[in-house]
C-alpha positions in Angstrom: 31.6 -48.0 -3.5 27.8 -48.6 -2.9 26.3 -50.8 -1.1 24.4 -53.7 -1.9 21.1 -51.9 -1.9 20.8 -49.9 -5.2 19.3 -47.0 -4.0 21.8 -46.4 -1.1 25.1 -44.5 -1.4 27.9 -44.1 0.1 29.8 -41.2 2.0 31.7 -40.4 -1.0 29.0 -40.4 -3.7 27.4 -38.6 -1.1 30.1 -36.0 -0.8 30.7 -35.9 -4.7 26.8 -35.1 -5.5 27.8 -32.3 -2.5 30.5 -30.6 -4.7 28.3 -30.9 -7.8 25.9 -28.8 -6.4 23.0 -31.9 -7.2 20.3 -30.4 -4.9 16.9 -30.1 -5.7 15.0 -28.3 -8.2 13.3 -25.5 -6.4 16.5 -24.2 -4.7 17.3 -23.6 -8.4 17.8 -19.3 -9.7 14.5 -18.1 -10.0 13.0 -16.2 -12.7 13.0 -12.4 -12.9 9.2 -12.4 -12.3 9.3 -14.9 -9.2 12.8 -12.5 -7.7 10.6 -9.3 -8.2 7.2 -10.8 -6.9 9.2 -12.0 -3.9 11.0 -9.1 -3.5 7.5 -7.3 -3.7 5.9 -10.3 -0.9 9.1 -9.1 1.7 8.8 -5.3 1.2 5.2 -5.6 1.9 5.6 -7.7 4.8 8.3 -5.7 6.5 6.1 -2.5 6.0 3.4 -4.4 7.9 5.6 -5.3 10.8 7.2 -2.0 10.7 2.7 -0.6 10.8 2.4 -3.3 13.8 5.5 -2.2 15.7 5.2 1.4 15.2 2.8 1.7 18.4 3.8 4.8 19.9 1.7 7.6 21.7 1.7 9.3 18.0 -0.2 6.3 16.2 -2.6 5.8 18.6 -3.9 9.1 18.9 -4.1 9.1 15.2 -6.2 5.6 15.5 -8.4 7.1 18.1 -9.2 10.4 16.1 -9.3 8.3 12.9 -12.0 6.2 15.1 -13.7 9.2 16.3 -14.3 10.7 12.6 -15.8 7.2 11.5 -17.9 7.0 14.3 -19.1 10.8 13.9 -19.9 10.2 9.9 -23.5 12.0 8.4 -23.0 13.9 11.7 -22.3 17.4 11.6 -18.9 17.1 13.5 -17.8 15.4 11.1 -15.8 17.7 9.1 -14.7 19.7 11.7 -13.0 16.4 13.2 -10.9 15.7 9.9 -9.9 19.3 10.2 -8.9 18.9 14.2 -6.9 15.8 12.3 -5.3 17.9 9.6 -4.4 20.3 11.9 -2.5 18.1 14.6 -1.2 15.6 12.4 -1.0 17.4 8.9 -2.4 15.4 5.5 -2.6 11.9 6.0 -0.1 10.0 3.8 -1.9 6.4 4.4 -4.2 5.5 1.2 -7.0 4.3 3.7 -7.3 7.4 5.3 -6.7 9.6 2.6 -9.7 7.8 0.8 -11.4 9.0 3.7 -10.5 12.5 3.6 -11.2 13.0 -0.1 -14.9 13.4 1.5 -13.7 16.8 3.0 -15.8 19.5 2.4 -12.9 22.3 2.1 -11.6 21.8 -1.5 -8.0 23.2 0.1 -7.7 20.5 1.6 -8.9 18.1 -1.3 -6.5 19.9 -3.5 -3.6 19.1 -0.7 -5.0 15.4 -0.9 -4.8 14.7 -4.8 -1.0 16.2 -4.8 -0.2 13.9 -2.4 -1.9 11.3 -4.1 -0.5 12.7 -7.0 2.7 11.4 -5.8 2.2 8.5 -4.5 -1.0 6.9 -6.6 1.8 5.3 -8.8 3.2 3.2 -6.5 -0.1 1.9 -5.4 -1.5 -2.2 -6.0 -4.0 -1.7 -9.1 -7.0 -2.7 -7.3 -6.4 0.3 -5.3 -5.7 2.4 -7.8 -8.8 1.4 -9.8 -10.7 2.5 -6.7 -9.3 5.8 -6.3 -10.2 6.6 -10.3 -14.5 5.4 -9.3 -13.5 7.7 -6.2 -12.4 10.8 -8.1 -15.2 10.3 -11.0 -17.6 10.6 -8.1 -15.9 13.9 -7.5 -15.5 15.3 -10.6 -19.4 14.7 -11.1 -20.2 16.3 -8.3 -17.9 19.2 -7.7 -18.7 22.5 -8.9 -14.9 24.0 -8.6 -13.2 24.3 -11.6 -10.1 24.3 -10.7 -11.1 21.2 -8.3 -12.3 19.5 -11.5 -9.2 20.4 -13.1 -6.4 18.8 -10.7 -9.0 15.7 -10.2 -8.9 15.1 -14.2 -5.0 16.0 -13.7 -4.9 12.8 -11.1 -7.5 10.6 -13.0 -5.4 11.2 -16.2 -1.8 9.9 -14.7 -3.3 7.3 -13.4 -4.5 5.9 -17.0 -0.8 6.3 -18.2 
């Protein structure tokens, strides 16, 4: 029974709109795209609180000897600093600072740096990807190790597939 204004209802077309499920369009199933690109949006943003909440003794001694080898760039302490890193804290698995330590002037620990990024490069957003392949044809210009060369054209490669 409705009332007499048109656009009111009452309880029980109220209720039976309920039981049909009438709601509105956007709390309709998504697409595959939008479920994976939300999907995507939350497992980004829980690794970000999971970065912001991981603020133990361990991070921030790696953010103060992360900020001590930017600050101590074209310096010659500079490498030694990464290696102080490398040693303490082993290879760095975050892309940011393994960007960083692709610089390194021992190929060892280069080499160590593209298999991990061997690993991992796939998982990666694009636009860093795209920047890691201008980073590594950088190195393979100017490296004079073959078998430097080599594993960088390895990495370079895989990431084109």
């Amino acid at each position: 029974m409705a009332s007499d204004d048109g656009n009111k209802k009452d309880w029980r077309e109220i209720d039976q709109m309920r039981v049909r499920g009438n709601r509105p369009a956007s709390n309709k199933s998504k697409s595959g795209l939008e479920k994976r690109a939300d999907a995507l949006a939350s497992k980004e943003a829980r690794n970000d609180l999971e970065k912001l909440f991981a603020g133990g003794k361990l991070t921030m001694a790696k953010a103060d000897r992360l900020k001590a080898i930017r600050e101590a760039r074209s310096t010659p302490a500079y490498y030694e600093k990464m290696s102080e890193y490398i040693r303490e804290f082993g290879i760095p698995l975050d892309w940011e600072t393994q960007r960083l330590f692709l610089d390194h002037r021992d190929n060892k620990v280069v080499v160590q740096l593209l298999e991990q990024l061997q690993k991992t490069a796939g998982t990666m957003p694009l636009d860093q990807q795209s920047l890691l392949v201008q980073k590594l044809k950088v190195m393979e210009v100017a490296s004079f190790d073959p078998d430097l060369v080599k594993r960088i054209r390895e990495l370079k490669s895989f990431l084109h597939s």
